[in-house]
C-alpha positions in Angstrom: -2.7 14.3 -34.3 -6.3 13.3 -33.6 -8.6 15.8 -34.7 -11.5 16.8 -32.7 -14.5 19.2 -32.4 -14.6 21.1 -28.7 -17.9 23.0 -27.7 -16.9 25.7 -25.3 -18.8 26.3 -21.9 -19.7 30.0 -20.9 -19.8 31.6 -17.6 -21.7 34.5 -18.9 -22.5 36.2 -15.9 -20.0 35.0 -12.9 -16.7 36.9 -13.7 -17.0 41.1 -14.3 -16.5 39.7 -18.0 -17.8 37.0 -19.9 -15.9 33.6 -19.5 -15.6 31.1 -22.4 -13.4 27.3 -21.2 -12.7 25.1 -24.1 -10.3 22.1 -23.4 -8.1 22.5 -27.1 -4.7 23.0 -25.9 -2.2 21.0 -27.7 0.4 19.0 -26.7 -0.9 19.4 -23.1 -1.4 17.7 -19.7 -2.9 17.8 -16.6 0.0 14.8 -15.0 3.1 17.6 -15.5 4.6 16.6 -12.4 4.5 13.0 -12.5 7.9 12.6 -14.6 9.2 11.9 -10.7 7.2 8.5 -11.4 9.2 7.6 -14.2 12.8 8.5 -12.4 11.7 6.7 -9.3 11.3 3.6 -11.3 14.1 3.9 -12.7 15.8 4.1 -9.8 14.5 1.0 -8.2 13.7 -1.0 -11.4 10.6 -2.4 -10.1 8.1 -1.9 -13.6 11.0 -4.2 -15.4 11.6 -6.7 -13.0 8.1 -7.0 -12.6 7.2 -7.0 -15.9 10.2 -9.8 -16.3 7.8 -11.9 -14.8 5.3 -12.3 -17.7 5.7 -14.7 -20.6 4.5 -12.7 -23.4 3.1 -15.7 -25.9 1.8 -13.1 -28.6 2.9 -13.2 -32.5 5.8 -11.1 -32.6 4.6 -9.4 -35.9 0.7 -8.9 -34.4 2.5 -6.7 -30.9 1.8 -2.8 -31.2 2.5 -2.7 -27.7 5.0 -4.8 -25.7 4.7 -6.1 -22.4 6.6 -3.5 -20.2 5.1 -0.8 -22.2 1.4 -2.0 -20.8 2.6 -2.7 -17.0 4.5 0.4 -16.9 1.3 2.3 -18.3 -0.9 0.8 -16.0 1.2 1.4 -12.8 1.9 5.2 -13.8 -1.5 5.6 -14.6 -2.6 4.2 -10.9 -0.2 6.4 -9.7 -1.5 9.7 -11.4 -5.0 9.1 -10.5 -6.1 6.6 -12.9 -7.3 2.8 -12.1 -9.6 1.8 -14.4 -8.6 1.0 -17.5 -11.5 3.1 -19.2 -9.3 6.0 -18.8 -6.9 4.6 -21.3 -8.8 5.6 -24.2 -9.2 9.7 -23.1 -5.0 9.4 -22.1 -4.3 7.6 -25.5 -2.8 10.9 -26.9 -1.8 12.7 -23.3 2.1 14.0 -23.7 3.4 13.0 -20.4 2.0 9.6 -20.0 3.4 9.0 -23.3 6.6 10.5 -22.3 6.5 8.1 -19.0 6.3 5.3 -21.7 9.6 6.5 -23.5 7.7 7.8 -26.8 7.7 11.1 -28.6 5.1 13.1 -26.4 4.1 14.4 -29.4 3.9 12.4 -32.4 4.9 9.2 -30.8 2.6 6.0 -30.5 -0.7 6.2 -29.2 -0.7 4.7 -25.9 -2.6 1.4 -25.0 -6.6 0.9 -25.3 -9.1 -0.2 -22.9 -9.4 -3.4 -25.0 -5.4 -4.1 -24.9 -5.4 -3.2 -21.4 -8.5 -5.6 -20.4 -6.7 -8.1 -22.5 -3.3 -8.2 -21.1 -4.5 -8.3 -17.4 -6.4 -11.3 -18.0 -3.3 -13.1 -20.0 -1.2 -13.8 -16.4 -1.3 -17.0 -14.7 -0.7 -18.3 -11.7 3.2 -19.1 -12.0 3.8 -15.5 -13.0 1.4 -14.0 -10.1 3.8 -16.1 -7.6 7.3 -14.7 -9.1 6.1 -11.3 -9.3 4.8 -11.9 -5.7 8.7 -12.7 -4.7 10.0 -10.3 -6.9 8.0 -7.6 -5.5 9.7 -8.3 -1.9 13.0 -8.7 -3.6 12.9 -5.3 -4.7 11.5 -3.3 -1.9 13.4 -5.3 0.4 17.3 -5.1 -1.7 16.2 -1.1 -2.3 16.1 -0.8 1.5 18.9 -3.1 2.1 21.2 -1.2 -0.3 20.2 2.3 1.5 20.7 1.2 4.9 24.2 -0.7 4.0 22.6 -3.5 5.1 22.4 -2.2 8.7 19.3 -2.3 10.8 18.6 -2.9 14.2 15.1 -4.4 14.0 12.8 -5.2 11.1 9.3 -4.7 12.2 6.7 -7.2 9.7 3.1 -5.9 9.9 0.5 -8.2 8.1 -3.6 -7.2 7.7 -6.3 -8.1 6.0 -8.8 -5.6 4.5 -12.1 -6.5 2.5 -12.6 -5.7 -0.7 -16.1 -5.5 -2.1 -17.0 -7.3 -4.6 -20.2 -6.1 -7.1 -20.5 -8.6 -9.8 -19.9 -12.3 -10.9 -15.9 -12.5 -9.6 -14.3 -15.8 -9.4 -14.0 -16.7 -5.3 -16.0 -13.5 -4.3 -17.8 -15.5 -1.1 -20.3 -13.5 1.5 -18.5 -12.3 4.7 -20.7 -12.3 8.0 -18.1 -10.2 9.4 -17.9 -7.2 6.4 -21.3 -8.0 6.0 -20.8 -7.9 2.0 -19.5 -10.3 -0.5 -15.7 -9.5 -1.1 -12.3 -10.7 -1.2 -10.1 -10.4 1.7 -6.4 -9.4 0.3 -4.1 -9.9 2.8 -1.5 -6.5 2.7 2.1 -7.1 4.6 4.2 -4.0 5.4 8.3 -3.7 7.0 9.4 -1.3 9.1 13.4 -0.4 9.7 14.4 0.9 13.1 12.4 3.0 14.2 11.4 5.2 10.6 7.8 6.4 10.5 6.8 4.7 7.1 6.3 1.0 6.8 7.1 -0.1 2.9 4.6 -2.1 1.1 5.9 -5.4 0.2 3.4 -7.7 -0.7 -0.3 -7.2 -1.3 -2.2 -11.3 -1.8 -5.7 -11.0 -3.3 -7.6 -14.3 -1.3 -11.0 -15.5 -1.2 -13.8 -13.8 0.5 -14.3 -16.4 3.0 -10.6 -17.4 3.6 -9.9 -17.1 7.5 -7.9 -14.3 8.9 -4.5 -16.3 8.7 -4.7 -17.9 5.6 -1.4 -17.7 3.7 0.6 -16.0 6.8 3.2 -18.3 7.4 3.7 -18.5 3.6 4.7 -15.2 3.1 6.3 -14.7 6.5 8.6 -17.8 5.4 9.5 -16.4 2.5 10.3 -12.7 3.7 11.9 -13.7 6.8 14.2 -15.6 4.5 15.2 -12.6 2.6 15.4 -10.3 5.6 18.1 -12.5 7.3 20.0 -13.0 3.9 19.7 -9.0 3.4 20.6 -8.0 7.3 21.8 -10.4 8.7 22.3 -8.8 12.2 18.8 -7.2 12.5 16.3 -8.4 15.0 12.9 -9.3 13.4 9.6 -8.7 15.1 6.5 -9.6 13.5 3.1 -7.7 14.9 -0.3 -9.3 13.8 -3.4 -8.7 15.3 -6.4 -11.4 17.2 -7.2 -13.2 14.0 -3.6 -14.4 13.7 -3.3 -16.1 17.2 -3.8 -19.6 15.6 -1.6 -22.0 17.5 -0.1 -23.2 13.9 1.7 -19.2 13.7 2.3 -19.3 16.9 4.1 -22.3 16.7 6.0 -20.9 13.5 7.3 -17.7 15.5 8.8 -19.4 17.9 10.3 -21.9 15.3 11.9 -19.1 13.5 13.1 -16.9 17.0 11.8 -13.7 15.8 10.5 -11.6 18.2 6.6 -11.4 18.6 3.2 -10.0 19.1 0.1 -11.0 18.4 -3.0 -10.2 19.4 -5.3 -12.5 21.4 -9.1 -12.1 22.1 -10.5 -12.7 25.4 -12.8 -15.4 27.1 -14.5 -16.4 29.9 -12.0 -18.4 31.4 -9.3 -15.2 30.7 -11.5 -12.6 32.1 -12.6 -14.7 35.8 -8.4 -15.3 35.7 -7.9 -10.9 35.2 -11.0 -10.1 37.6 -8.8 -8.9 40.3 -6.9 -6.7 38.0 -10.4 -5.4 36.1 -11.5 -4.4 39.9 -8.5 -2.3 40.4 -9.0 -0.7 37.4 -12.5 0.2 38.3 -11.6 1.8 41.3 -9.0 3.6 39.7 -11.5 5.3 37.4 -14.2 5.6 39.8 -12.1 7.9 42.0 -10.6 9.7 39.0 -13.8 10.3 37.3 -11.3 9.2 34.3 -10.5 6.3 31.9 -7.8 4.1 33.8 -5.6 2.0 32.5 -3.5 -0.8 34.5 -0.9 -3.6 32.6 0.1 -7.0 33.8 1.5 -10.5 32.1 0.3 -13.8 33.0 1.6 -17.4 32.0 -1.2 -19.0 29.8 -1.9 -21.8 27.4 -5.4 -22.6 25.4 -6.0 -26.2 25.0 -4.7 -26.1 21.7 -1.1 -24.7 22.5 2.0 -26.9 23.1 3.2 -24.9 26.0 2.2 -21.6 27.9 3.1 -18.4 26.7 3.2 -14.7 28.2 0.4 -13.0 27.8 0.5 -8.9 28.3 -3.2 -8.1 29.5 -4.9 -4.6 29.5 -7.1 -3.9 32.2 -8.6 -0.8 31.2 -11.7 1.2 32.3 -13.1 3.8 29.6 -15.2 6.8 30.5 -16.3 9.3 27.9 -18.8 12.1 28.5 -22.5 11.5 28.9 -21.8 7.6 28.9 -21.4 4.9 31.2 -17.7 3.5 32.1 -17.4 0.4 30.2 -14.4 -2.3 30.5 -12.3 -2.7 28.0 -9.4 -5.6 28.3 -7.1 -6.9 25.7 -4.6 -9.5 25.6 -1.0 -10.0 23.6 0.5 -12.8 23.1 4.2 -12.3 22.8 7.8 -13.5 23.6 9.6 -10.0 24.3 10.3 -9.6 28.1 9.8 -6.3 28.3 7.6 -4.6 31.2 3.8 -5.2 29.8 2.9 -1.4 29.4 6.0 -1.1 27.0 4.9 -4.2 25.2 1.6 -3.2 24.5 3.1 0.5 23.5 5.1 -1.4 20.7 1.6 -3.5 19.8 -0.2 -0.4 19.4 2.9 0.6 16.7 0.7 -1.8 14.6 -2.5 0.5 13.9 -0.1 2.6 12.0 -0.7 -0.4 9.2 -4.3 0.6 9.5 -3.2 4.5 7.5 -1.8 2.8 4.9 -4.0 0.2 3.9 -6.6 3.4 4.1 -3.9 5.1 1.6 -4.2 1.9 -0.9 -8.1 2.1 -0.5 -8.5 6.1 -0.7 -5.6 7.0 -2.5 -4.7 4.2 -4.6 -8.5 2.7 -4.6 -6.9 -1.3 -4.8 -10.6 -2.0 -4.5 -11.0 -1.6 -7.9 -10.9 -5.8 -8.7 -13.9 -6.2 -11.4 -12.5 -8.4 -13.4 -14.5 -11.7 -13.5 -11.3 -13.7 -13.4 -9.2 -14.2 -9.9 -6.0 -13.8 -11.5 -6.9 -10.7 -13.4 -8.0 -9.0 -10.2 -4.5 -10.3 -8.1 -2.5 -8.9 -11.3 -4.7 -5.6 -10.8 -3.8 -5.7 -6.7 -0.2 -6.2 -7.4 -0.1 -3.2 -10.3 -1.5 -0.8 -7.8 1.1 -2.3 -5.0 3.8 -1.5 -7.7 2.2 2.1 -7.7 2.2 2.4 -4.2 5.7 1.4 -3.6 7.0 4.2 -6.3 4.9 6.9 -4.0 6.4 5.6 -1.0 9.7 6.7 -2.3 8.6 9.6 -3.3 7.1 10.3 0.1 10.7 9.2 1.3 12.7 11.7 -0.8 10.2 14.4 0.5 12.0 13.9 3.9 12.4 18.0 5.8 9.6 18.9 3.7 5.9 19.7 4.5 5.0 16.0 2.2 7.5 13.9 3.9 4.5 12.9 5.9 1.7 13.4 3.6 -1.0 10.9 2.2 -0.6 9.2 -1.2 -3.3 11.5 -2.6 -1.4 14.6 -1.4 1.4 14.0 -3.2 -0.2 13.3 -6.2 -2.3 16.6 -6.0 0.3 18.8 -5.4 3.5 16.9 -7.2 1.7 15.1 -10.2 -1.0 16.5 -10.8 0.6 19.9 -12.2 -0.9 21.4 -15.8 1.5 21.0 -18.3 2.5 22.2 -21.8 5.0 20.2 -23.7 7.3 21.3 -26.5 10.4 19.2 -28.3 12.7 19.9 -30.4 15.4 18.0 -31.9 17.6 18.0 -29.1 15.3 18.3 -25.9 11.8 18.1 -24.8 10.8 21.1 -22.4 7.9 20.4 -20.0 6.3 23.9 -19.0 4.4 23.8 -15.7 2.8 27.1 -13.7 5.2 29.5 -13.0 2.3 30.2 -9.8 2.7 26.6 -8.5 3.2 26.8 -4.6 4.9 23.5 -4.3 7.9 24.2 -6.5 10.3 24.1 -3.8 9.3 20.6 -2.5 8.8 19.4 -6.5 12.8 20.3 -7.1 13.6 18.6 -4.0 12.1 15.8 -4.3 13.4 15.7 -8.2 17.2 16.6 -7.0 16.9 13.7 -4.9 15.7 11.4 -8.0 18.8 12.3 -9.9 17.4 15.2 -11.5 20.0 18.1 -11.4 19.4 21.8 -10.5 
């Protein structure tokens, strides 16, 4: 065991007597909780069929730490709170994550440096990045397929960009005008079965900052439309992308593959003289209500780019907030579902739900954190913390008729991971002892019954 000196801090005068904290406890842990991590994966496989991806092209007789060992400590490690690497060194030594890992949590193998870390993120290439970006799918999507019997009425595909600033020399970090900042622009893609509140992460592209809004969409929708149809083959598929998608090479795609869709369309001069009408009724509306008033329509249109005219749901809208002046606010959809236009654009709006989570990957997850100088490095680093978000997802899954089955990513790992722990084995068990006062016991042995744990 590593031997080190603590200096204690005293609050001399804050408590009715003197308080002395020294962090010294043995065999100890602040992560008790986040064994669910490890049972998860082990449920869905995803570290080692991810990790299956990698050629590892080291000496056999130079390798202290094998491949799976490093993936699975990163993704664990995202997942408890941890996404630098930097933290590696201070968790070399922690019980759980070295339990997570399969070792002796107590005089097992130190777990993986900072160094061997930085190293094996920068040793992928760009074959393995596009297997593990199939793989990835395969597993989310066979996971979901296998639970639902392959039965679903609709699959819903949600696909969004978000920046990602950049701070240093990064390979393909280019200045946005719109972000403002120089960044990369990973493109995040979601599904959504029936009508279930979450939409599952299933792939997470790292592209350049400047790469337009659609770049690489009908790549990946090709290649997960082909696994949904193989995996439900009687489910309807809707795909919901917003304005920047409404390039007439997608559009084009969508209607080549007879999914269901709608995508987002921004307005012009030529749109708005052909809506005027409809805008004027709207402003009436809200002039005699005093309120915002909202009316819906569909017209017949085609750019001069498109092969044919399409429906187009319109908004014709009116805003009016307190202490300002009513402003218009109309927005188009272009779409092939025949529905009545205010139910369309209902199901449209189903798409700023993609918004939370991409806020969860940010916030919760921080997927922003892409300093490596390489461009592979940093789209191995996006799909490690995609692999960490899919194993909360299922967690937030199993937490279904508790008070987390809706909760945010960092939630759950505040009041189900991050639990202080004290370890102890023996030679026939390991016992993990967590608070006795913890208020989330109830949801923790829920959520671990449905794992496999038992009772």
């Amino acid at each position: 065991m590593t031997q080190s000196t603590t200096q204690s801090v005293l609050f001399s005068e804050e408590f009715h007597k003197p308080v002395t904290v020294t962090f010294d406890q043995p065999n100890s842990s602040s992560d008790g909780g986040a064994v669910l991590l490890k049972a998860v994966d082990n449920k869905l496989s995803l570290t080692e069929r991810l990790h299956a991806c990698m050629f590892d092209l080291r000496q056999p007789g130079k390798v202290l730490h094998s491949n799976l060992d490093l993936f699975r400590q990163r993704v664990f490690g995202i997942a408890s709170g941890y996404p630098d690497c930097n933290d590696a060194d201070t968790l070399a030594n922690d019980p759980i994550q070295k339990l997570l890992l399969d070792r002796d949590p107590i005089d097992g193998q130190s777990l993986g440096s900072q160094p061997t870390l930085s190293r094996f993120e920068n040793s992928v290439d760009y074959k393995e990045l596009f297997i593990m970006a199939d793989t990835l799918a395969d597993v989310v999507i066979e996971h979901h397929a296998d639970r639902l019997h392959g039965k679903a009425r609709r699959i819903t595909i949600d696909m969004d960009p978000t920046d990602d600033p950049t701070h240093g020399a990064q390979q393909l970090s280019f200045f946005n005008g719109h972000y403002g900042t120089f960044c990369y622009l990973p493109m995040i893609g979601t599904l959504q079965f029936n009508e279930e509140n979450e939409k599952y992460l299933f792939t997470a592209v790292l592209r350049p900052g400047n790469a337009h809004s659609s770049h690489g969409a009908i790549g990946i929708l090709s290649r997960v439309i082909e696994r949904l149809r193989a995996a439900f083959p009687k489910a309807q598929i809707r795909v919901r992308l917003d304005g920047g998608f409404s390039t007439p090479d997608i559009l084009d795609y969508l209607d080549q593959e007879r999914v269901e869709y709608l995508v987002g369309f921004a307005g012009n001069s030529a749109l708005e003289a052909q809506i005027e009408p409809l805008m004027r009724a709207a402003r009436v509306l809200s002039s005699i209500s005093g309120k915002t008033e909202t009316l819906f329509a569909d017209i017949q249109y085609q750019t001069k780019t498109w092969k044919k005219p399409r429906r187009l749901v319109v908004k014709a809208e009116v805003v009016r907030l307190p202490e300002r002046e009513a402003r218009d606010n109309d927005r188009y959809v272009v779409t092939n579902i025949t529905l009545k236009p205010e139910r369309v654009y209902k199901i449209y709006r189903g798409r700023g739900d993609m918004e939370n989570r991409i806020k969860e990957l940010h916030h919760g997850l921080e997927i922003d954190r892409t300093s490596c100088s390489d461009f592979k490095a940093n789209q191995f680093r996006l799909f490690l913390t995609a692999a960490a978000y899919v194993l909360m997802q299922e967690i937030r899954r199993r937490a279904a008729g508790t008070e987390l089955e809706n909760a945010q990513v960092s939630t759950l790992r505040d009041r189900l991971l991050k639990l202080g722990a004290s370890v102890e084995r023996s030679v026939r068990r390991i016992v993990i002892h967590l608070p006795l006062s913890c208020p989330w016991v109830p949801m923790w042995r829920t959520i671990a019954a449905a794992v496999g744990a038992q009772l």
